[in-house]
C-alpha positions as CSV (number, residue, x, y, z in Angstrom):
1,X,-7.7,8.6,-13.9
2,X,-6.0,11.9,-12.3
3,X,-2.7,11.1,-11.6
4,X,-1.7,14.5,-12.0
5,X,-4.0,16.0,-9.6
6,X,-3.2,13.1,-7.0
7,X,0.6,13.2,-7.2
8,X,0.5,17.3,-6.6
9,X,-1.8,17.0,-3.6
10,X,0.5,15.0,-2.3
11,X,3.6,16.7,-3.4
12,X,2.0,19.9,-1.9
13,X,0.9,17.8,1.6
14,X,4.2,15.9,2.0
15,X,2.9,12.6,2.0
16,X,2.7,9.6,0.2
17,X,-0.2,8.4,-2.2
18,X,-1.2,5.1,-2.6
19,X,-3.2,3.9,-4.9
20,X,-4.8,0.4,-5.1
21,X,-4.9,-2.1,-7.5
22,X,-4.8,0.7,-10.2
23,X,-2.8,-1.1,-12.9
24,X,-3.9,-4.4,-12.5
25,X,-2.8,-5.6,-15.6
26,X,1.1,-6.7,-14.4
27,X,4.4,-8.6,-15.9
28,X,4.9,-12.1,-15.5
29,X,7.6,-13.0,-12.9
30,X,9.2,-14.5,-15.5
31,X,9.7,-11.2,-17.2
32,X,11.6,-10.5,-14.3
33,X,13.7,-13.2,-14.2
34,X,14.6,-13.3,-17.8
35,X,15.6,-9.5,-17.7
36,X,17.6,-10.1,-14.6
37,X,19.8,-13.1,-16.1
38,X,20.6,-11.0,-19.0
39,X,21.7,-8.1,-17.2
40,X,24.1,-10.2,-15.6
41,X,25.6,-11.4,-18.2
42,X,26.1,-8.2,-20.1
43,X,26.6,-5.6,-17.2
44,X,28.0,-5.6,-13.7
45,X,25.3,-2.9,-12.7
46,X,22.9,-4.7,-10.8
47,X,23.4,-3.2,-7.1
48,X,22.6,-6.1,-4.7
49,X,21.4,-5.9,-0.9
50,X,21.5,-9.7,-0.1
51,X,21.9,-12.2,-2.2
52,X,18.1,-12.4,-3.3
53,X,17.7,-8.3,-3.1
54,X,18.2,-7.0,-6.7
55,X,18.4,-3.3,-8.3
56,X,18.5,-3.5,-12.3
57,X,17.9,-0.6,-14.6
58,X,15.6,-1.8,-17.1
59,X,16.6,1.1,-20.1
60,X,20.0,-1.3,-21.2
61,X,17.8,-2.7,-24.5
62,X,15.0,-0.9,-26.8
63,X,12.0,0.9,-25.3
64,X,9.7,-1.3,-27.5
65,X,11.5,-4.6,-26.0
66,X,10.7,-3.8,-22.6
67,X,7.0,-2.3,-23.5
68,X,6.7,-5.9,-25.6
69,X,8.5,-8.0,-22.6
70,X,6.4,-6.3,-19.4
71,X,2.9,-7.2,-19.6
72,X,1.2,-3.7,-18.9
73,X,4.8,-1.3,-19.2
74,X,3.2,0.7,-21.7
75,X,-0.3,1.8,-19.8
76,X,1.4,2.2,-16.9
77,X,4.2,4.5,-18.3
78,X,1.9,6.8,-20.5
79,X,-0.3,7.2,-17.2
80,X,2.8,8.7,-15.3
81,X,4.2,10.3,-18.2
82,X,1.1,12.2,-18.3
83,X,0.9,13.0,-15.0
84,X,4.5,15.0,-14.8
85,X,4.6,17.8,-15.8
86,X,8.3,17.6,-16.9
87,X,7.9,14.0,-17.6
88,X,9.5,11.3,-15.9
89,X,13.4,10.8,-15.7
90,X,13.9,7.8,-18.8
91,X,16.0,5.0,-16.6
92,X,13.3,3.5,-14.6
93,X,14.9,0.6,-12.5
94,X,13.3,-2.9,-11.2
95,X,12.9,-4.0,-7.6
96,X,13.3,-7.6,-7.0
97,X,13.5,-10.1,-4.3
98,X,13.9,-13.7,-4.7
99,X,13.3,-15.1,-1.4
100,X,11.5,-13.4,1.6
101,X,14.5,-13.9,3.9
102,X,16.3,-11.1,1.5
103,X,17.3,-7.7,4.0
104,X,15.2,-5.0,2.9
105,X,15.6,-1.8,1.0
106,X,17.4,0.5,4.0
107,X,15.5,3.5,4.8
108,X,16.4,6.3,2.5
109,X,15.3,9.0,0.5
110,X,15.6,9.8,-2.9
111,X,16.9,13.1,-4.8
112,X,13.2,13.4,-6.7
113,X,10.1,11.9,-6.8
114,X,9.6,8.1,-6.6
115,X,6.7,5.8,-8.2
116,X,6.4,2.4,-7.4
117,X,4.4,-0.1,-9.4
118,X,4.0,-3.5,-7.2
119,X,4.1,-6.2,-10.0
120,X,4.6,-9.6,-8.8
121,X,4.3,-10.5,-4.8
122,X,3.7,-8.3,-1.4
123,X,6.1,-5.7,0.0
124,X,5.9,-3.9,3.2
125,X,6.4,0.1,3.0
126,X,7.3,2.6,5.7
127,X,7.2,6.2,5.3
128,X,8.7,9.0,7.7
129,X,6.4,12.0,7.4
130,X,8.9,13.1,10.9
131,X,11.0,10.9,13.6
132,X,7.9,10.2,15.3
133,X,5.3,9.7,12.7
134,X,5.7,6.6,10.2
135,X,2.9,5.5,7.7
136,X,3.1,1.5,7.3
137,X,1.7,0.0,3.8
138,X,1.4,-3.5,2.2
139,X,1.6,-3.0,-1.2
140,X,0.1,-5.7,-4.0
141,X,0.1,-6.1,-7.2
142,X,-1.3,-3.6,-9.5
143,X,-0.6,-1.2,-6.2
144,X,0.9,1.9,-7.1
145,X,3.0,4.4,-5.1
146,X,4.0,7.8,-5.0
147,X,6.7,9.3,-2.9
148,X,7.5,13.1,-2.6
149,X,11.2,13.9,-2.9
150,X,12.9,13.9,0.7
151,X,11.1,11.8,2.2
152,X,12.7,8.8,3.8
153,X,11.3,5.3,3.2
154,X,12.0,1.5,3.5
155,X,10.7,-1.4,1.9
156,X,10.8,-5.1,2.8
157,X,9.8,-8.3,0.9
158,X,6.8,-9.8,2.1
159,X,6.8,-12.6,-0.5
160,X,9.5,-13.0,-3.7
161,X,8.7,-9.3,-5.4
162,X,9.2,-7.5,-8.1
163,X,8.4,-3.8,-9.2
164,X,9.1,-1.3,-11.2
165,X,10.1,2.2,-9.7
166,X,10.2,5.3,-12.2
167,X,11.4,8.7,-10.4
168,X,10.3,12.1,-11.7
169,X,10.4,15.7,-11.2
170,X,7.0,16.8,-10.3
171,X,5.8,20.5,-10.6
């Protein structure tokens, strides 16, 4: 696989890239869970938006923990580390949604680039390419995507969710 090649195009055309079912290999929701209690516990970081919309950084143990714990962390990484030029930044966070009544992710845009790897569940993406032109996606698991930097773009739960974003400087 060419991620390289696939996240410049788009980088260069200023649109998103989606790419289907390309890690289908996923973490239990479990996984999830389990991270998501502990961080509780031990830190007051996890930014909420709802009271079943989470935001956790995942980087708070060991590397080999989190590549042991999230069935299919470690292909996925390598894939994007390759891919990036200046490699990708090293505090990837986790999406998550408990219940499909949970608000969704406001639209926004990041300071670099964005990948999203759809683990558990069905989200709904919208991308603003300009005010009057927005791409719609449903995203599954194993669904990957790739967001320039700048552009603005919302996500809502389809079904409980959970994902794990990385974002990246890409050359």
């Amino acid at each position: 696989m060419i991620l390289k090649d696939i996240f410049a195009a788009a980088k260069a055309n200023n649109v998103p890239a989606v790419l289907r079912n390309v890690f289908p290999t996923v973490p239990a929701w479990e996984s999830f869970l389990n991270h998501l209690e502990a961080y509780q516990k031990v830190n007051n970081g996890v930014r909420n938006f709802g009271p079943t919309y989470y935001v956790v950084e995942l980087f708070d143990q060991d590397i080999a923990e989190i590549t042991s714990t999230y069935l299919g962390y470690d292909v996925v990484y390598k894939e994007l580390d390759e891919a990036n030029v200046l490699g990708i930044m090293n505090r990837p966070v986790m999406l998550m949604s408990t219940g499909i009544d949970s608000p969704e992710l406001p639209k926004h845009k990041d300071p670099c680039d964005q990948m999203h790897w759809t683990c558990v569940g069905k989200e709904f993406w919208k991308v603003w390419l300009s005010e009057d032109n927005v791409l719609e996606f449903k995203l599954e698991p194993g669904d990957l995507i790739f967001i320039p930097v700048g552009l603005y773009h919302q996500v809502k739960s389809v079904t409980s969710r959970a994902g794990i974003t990385w974002s990246a400087n890409i050359a």
